[in-house]
C-alpha positions as CSV (number, residue, x, y, z in Angstrom):
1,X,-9.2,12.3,22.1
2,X,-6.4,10.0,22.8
3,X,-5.8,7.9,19.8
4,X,-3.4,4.4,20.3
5,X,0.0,5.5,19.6
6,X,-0.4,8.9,20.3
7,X,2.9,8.9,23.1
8,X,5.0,7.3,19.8
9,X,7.8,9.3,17.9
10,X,8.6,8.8,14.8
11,X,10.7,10.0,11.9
12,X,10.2,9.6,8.6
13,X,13.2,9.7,6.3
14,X,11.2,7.9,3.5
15,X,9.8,8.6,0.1
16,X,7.5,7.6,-2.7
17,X,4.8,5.2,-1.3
18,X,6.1,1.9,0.8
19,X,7.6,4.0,4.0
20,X,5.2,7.0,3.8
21,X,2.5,4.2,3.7
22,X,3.9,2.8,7.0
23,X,4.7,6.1,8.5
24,X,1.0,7.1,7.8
25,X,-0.4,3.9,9.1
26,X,1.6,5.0,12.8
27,X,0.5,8.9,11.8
28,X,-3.2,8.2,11.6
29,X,-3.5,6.2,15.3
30,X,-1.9,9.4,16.9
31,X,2.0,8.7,16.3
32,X,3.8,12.3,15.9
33,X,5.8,11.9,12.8
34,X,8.3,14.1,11.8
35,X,8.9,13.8,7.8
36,X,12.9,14.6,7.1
37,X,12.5,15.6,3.1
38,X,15.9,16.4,1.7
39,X,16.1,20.7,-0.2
40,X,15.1,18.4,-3.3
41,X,12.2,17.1,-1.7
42,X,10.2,13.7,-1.9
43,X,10.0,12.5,-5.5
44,X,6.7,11.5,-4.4
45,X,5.5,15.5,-4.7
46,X,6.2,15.8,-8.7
47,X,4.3,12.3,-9.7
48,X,1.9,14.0,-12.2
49,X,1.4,17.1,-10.0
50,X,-2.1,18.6,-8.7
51,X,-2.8,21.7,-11.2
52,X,-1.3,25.1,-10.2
53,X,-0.4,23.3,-6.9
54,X,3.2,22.9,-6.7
55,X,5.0,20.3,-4.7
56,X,1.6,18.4,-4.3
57,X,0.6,15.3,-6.1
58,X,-2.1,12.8,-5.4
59,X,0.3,10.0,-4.3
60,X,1.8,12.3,-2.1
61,X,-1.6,13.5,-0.8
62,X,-2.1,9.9,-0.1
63,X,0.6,9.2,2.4
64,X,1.5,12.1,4.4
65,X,-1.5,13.8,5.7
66,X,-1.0,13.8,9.6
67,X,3.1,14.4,9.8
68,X,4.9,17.5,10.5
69,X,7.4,18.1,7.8
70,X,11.2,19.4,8.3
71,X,13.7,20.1,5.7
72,X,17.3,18.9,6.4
73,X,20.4,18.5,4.4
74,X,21.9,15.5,5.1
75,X,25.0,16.1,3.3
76,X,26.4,19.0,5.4
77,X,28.2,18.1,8.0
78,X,26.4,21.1,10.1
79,X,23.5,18.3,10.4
80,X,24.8,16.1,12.3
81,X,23.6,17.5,16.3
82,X,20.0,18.4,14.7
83,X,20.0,14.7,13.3
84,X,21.1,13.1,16.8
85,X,19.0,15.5,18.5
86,X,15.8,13.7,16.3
87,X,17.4,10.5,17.0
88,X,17.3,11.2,21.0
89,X,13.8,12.0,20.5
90,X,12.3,9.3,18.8
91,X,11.0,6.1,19.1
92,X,10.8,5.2,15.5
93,X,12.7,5.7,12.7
94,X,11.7,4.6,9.2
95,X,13.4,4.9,5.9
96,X,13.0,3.1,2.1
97,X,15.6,4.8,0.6
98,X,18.1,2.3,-1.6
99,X,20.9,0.1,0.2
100,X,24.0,2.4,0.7
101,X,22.5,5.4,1.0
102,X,21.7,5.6,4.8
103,X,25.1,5.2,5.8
104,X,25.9,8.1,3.6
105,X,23.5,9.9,4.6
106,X,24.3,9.7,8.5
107,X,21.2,7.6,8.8
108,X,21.8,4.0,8.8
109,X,20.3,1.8,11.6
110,X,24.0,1.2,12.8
111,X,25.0,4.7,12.8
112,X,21.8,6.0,14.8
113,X,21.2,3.1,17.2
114,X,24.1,4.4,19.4
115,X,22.9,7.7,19.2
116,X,19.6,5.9,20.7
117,X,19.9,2.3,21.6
118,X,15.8,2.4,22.3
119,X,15.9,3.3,18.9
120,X,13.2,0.8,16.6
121,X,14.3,1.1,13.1
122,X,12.3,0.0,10.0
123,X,14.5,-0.6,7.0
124,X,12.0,-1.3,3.5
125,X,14.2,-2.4,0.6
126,X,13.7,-3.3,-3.0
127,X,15.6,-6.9,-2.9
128,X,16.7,-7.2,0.2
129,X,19.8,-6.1,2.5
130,X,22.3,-8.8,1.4
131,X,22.9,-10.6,-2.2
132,X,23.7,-10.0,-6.0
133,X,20.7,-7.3,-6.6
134,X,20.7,-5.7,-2.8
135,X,22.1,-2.1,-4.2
136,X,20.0,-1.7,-7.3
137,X,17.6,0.5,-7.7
138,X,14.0,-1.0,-6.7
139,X,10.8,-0.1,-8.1
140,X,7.2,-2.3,-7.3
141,X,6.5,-2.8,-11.5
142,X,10.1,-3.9,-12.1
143,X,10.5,-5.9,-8.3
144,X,6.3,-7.6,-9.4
145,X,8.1,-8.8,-12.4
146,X,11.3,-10.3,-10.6
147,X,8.6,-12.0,-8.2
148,X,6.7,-13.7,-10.5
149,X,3.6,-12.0,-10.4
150,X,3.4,-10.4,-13.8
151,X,4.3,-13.9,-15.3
152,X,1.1,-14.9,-13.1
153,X,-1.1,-13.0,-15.4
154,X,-0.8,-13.8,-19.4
155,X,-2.9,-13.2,-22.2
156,X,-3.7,-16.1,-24.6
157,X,-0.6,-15.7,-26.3
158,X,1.4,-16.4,-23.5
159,X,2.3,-12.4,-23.1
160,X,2.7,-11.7,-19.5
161,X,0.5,-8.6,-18.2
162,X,1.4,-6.9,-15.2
163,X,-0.5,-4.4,-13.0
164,X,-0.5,-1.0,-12.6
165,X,-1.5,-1.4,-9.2
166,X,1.9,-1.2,-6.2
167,X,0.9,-4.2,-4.7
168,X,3.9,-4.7,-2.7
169,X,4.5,-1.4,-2.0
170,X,1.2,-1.2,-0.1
171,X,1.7,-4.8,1.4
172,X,5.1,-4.0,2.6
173,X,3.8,-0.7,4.3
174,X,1.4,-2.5,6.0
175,X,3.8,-5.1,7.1
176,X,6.5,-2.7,8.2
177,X,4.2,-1.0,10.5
178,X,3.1,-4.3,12.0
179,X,6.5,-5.1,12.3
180,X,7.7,-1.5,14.2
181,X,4.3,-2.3,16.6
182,X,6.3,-6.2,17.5
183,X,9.2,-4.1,17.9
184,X,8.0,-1.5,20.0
185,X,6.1,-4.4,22.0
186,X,9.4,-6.6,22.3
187,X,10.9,-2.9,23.9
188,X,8.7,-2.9,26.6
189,X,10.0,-6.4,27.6
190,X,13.9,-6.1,26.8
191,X,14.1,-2.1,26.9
192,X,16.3,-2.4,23.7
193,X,15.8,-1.4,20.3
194,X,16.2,-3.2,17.0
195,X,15.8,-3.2,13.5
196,X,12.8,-4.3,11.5
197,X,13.4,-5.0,7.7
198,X,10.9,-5.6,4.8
199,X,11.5,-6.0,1.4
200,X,9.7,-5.4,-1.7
201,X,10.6,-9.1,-3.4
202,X,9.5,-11.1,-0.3
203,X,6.3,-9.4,0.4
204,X,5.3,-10.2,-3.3
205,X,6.5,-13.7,-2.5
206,X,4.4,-13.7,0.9
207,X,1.6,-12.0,-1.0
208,X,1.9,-15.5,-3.4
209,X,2.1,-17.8,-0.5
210,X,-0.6,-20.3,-1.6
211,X,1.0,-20.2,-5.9
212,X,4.5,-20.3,-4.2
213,X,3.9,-24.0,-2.4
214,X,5.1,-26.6,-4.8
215,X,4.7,-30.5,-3.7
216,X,6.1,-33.5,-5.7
217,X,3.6,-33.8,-8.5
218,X,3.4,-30.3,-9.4
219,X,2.8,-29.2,-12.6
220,X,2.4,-25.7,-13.8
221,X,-0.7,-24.3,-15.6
222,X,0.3,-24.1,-19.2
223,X,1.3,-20.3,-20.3
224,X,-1.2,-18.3,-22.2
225,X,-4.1,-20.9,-21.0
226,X,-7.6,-19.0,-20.5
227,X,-8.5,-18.8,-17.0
228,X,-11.3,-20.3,-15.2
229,X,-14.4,-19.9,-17.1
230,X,-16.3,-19.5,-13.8
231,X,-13.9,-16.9,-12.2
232,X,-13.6,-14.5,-14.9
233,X,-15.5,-11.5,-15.9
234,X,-18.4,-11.1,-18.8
235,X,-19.5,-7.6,-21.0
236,X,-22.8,-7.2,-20.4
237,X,-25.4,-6.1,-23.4
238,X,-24.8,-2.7,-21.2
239,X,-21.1,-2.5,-22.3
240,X,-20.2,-2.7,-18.7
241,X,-18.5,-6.0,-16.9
242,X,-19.7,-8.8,-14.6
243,X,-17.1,-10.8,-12.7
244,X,-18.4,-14.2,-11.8
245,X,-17.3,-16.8,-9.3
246,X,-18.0,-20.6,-9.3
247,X,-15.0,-22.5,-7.5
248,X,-17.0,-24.4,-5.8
249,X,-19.7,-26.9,-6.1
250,X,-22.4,-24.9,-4.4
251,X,-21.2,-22.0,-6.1
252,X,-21.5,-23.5,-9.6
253,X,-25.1,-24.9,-8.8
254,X,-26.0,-21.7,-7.6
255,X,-24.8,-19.6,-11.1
256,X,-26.5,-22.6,-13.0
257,X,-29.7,-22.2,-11.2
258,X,-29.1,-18.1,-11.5
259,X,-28.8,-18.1,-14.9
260,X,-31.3,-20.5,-16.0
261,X,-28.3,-23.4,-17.2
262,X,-29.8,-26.2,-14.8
263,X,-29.6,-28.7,-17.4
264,X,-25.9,-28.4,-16.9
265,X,-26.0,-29.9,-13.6
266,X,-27.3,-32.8,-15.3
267,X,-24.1,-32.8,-18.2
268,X,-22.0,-35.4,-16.9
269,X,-19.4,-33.1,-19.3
270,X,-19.9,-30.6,-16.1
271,X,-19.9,-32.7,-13.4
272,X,-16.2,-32.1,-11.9
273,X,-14.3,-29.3,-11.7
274,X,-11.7,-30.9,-13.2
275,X,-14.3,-31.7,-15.9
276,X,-15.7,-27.9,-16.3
277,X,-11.7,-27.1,-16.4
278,X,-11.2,-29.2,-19.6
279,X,-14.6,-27.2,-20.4
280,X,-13.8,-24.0,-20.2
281,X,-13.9,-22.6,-23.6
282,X,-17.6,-24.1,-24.2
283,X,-18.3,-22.5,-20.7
284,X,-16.8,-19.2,-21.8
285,X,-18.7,-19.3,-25.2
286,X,-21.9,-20.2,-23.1
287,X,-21.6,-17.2,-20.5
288,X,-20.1,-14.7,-23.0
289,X,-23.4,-15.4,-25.0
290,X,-25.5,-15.3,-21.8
291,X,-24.8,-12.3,-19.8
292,X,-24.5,-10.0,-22.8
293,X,-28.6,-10.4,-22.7
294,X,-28.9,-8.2,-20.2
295,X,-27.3,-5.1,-18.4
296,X,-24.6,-5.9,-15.5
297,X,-26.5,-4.3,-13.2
298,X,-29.7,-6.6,-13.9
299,X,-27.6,-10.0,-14.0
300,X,-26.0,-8.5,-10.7
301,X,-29.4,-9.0,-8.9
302,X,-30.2,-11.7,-10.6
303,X,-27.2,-13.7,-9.1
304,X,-26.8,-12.2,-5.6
305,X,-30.7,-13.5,-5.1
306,X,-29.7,-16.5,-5.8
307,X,-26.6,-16.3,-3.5
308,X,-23.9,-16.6,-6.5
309,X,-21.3,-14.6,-5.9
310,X,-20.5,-11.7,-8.1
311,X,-20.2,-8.4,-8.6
312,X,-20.3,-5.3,-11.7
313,X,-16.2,-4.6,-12.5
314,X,-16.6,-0.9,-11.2
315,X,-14.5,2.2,-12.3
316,X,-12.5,3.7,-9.5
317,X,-14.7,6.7,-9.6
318,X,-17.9,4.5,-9.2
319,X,-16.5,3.3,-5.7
320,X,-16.8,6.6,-3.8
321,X,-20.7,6.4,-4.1
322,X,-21.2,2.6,-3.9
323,X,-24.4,1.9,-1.1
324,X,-21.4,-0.7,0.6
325,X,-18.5,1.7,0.9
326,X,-20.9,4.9,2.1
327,X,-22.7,2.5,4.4
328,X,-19.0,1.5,6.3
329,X,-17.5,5.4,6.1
330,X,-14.5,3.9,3.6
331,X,-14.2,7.1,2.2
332,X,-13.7,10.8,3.8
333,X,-13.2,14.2,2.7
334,X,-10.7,16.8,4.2
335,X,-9.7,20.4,3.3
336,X,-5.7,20.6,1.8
337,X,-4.6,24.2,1.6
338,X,-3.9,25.4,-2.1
339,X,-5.6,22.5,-3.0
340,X,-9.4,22.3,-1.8
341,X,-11.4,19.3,-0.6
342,X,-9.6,16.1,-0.6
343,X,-11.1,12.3,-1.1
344,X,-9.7,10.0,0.4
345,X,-9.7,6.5,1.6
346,X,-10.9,6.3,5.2
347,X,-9.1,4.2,8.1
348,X,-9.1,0.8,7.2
349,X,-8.9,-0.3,10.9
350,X,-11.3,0.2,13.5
351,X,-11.4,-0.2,17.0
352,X,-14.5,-0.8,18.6
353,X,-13.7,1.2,21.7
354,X,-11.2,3.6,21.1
355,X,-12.9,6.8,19.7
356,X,-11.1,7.4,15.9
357,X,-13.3,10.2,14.8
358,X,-10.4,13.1,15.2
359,X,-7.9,11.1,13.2
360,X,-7.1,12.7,10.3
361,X,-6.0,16.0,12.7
362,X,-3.5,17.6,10.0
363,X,-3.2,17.8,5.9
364,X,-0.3,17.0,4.1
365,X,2.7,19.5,4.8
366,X,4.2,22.1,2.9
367,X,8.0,21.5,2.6
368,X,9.6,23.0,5.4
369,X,6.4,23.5,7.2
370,X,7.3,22.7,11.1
371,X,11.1,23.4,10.5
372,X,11.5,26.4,13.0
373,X,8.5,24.7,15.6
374,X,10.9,21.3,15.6
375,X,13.8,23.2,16.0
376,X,12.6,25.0,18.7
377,X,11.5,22.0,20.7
378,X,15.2,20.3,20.2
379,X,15.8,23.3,22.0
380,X,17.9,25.9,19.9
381,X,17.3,29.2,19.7
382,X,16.8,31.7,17.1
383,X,20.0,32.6,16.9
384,X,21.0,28.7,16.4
385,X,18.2,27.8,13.7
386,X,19.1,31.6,11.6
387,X,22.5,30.2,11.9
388,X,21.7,26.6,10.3
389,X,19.8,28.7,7.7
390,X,22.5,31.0,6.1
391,X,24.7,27.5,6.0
392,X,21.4,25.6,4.0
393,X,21.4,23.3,6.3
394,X,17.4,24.0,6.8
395,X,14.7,24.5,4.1
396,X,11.3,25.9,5.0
């Protein structure tokens, strides 16, 4: 099976979750990636690790099933023809580690381009390559608060709640691979490389395009003010959660009708959005006192009948055997060594005529894994790579 980019190269000096993501993303339509880890490793492998499974965690499971692993050390000079070696090879090169310490590493887009002028090189940055906060260390939960996004979010009393979910981190991944795929498209037109760069802080902003347009007569929803009574979730009598949503008018005569409230269509105290706004905490009481009559599952039916959206808040766990997910393959299973059988989120692209049933054709590596294969298909010899050993230059 020939999968889309199965004649791309790629190397993957990344770690944690953005670039991995992106890597993967090119891994999983037939790229070959080579994953670069340092002797220390990714610091992906020790995020609350997998039982009696060293070097393996689930976020690393997540992101680098489908790449042959090497271990080099940058820092010795000795690394220098393997690394130009890679550099000839590839088409791709990818790497999220914090401004300044590519070029010290060998490994920044202006060191390797002449190496390989073909060269497409994906930079993904915390802040940004250039201004007051470009060097500092970047994480998604401290870069989502910089953003804006967990000021989004507030409890009544005006305290701002974040998420736990690496929304930008994911975003940016995806974005970084759709920008490598323009890259490697402009290629075939110019024959020349470039660099691609994403950042954390502007794909939260992008990720906030419609809250980030401001006009003359803006004005700001007041801190710590309840959210829509008719976009918010309800406990049910069944201690489990129904999110409800009524932004519209069909919507909101559709719930009315669903839950037996049609007299409200007839409240001229409900007759605007802007009026069910200034009515939200009656509406809140109303529906708080209403849907905890009956289990979430029950109201669920109730309300899709009568084609109002909504749906039961489910536990993550409760995903992998929802009718909806199992019915579009979003989920798959495959064997990791030392580990057992894997869950996992399935690919989230199809293509309706391009055969993607062999895609997942390799678990996540062992450090050091493909070390001596690479090597050997760089073209040095025993003697060369046994060499590179005894100077720890190589792991694995």
């Amino acid at each position: 099976m020939t999968l889309p980019l199965s004649d791309i190269k790629v190397l993957d000096f990344c770690q944690v979750f953005a670039g991995p993501m992106a890597t993967m993303l090119l891994a999983d339509q037939g790229a070959d990636v080579i994953k670069v880890e340092t002797p220390e490793g990714d610091t992906s492998r020790n995020f609350v690790p997998i039982p009696n499974t060293p070097g393996f965690s689930r976020g690393y499971l997540a992101f680098n099933h489908n790449k042959r692993n090497m271990v080099l050390d940058l820092t010795k000079p000795q690394s220098r023809d393997v690394l130009h070696r890679l550099v000839q090879w590839a088409d791709v090169a990818a790497c999220n580690l914090r401004v300044s310490v590519p070029e010290r590493l060998g490994i920044a887009y202006e060191q390797l381009a002449p190496v390989n002028p073909r060269l497409i090189y994906a930079s993904i940055t915390a802040y940004g390559e250039k201004g007051p906060d470009a060097t500092l260390p970047g994480y998604d939960l401290v870069v989502q608060a910089k953003s804006g996004i967990t000021a989004s979010r507030r409890l009544p009393d005006g305290t701002p709640v974040g998420s736990n979910i690496f929304y930008a981190d994911m975003a940016g991944a995806m974005l970084t691979a759709y920008g490598v795929m323009l890259a490697l498209k402009e290629r075939e037109r110019t024959g020349q490389g470039q660099k691609v760069e994403v950042n954390l802080l502007h794909t939260y902003l992008a990720l906030q395009t419609v809250q980030m347009v401001r006009t003359p007569n803006y004005n700001p929803p007041q801190q710590g003010r309840r959210p829509s009574a008719l976009v918010s979730p309800y406990k049910a009598i069944d201690g489990h959660w129904l999110h409800v949503h009524a932004a519209t008018e069909r919507q909101w005569r559709n719930l009315c009708r669903a839950l037996g409230l049609s007299h409200l269509l007839e409240d001229p105290e409900f007759s605007t959005q802007q009026k069910r706004a200034d009515h939200a905490e009656a509406l809140h009481e109303l529906l708080t006192s209403l849907i905890a009559s009956k289990p979430a599952r029950e109201w669920e039916a109730i309300l899709k009948a009568n084609n109002a959206p909504c749906s039961v808040v489910q536990e993550p766990d409760d995903v992998w055997s929802d009718p909806q997910v199992l019915a579009n393959d979003m989920v798959t299973q495959f064997e990791q060594p030392g580990v057992g059988q894997v869950s996992a989120v399935n690919l989230p692209v199809r293509l309706s005529s391009t055969p993607q049933d062999g895609w997942l054709r390799m678990p996540a590596a062992l450090m050091g894994q493909h070390t001596v294969q690479v090597l050997s298909e760089l073209g040095y010899s025993e003697e060369e790579i046994a060499r590179m050993r005894a100077q720890g230059v190589l792991g694995g």
